[in-house]
C-alpha positions as CSV (number, residue, x, y, z in Angstrom):
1,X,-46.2,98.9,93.6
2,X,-48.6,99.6,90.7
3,X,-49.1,95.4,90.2
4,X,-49.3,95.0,93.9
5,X,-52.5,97.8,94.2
6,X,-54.2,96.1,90.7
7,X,-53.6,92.8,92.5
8,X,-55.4,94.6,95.9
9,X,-58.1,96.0,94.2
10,X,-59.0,92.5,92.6
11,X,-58.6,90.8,96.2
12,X,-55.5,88.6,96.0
13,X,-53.7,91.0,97.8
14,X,-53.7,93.3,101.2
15,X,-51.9,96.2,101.6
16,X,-51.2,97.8,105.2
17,X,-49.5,101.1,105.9
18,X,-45.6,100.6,106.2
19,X,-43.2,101.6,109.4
20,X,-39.9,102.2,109.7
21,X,-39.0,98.6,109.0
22,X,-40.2,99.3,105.4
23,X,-38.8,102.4,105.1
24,X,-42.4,103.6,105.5
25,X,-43.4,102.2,102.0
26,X,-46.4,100.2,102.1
27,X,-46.3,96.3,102.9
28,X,-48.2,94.0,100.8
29,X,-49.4,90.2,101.2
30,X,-51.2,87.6,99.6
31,X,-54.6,86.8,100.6
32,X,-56.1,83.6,101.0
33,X,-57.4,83.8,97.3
34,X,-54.1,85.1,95.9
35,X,-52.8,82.1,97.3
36,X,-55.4,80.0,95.8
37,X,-55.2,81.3,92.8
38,X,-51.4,81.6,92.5
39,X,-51.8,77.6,92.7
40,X,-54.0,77.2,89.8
41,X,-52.0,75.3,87.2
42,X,-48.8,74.6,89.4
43,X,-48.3,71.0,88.7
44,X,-46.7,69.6,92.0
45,X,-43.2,68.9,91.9
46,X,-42.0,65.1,90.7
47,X,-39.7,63.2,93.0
48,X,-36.5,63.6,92.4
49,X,-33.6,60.8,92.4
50,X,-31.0,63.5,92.4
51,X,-32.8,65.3,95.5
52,X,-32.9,62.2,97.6
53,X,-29.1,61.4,96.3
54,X,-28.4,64.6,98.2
55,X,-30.9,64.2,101.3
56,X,-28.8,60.5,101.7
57,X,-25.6,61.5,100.3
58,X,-24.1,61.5,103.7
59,X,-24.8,58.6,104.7
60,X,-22.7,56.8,101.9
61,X,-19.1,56.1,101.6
62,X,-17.7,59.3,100.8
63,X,-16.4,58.3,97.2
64,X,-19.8,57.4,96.1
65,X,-21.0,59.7,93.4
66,X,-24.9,60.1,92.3
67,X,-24.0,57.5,89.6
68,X,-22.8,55.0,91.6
69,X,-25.8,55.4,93.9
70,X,-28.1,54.8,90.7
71,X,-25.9,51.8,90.1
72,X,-26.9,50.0,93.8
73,X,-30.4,50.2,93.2
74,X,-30.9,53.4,94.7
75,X,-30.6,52.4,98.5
76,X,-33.2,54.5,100.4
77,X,-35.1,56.1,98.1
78,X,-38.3,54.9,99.1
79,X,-37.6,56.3,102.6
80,X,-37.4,59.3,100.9
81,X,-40.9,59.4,99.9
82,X,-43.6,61.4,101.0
């Protein structure tokens, strides 16, 4: 709890009187700034062929393995894409 209140006191996070969901302890959450700053420096996450292997997976023959599926040319990865 001693983070959480350094975090409030600096802004980037908000803390409200518990009930009996918390046990009565207090609840905390981020602010808008703590979120903005909690961002700073994340590098966004790189496409994965393995992730989209398992997004598709099922909709291969069933003893196709991630290798054979790099081996086809990747059928449907750039479906996958964002």
């Amino acid at each position: 709890m001693e983070d959480c209140d350094a975090l409030v006191s600096r802004g980037l996070m908000a803390r409200r009187v518990g009930s009996e969901l918390s046990g009565g302890d207090p609840v905390y959450h981020v602010t808008h700034a703590g979120k903005i700053i909690s961002m700073l420096g994340v590098k966004p996450e790189r496409p994965s062929k393995y992730k989209a292997w398992l997004r598709l997976s099922d909709a291969f023959p069933s003893d196709w393995k991630f290798g054979d599926w790099l081996k086809a040319g990747c059928p449907g990865w750039n479906e996958t894409q964002p």
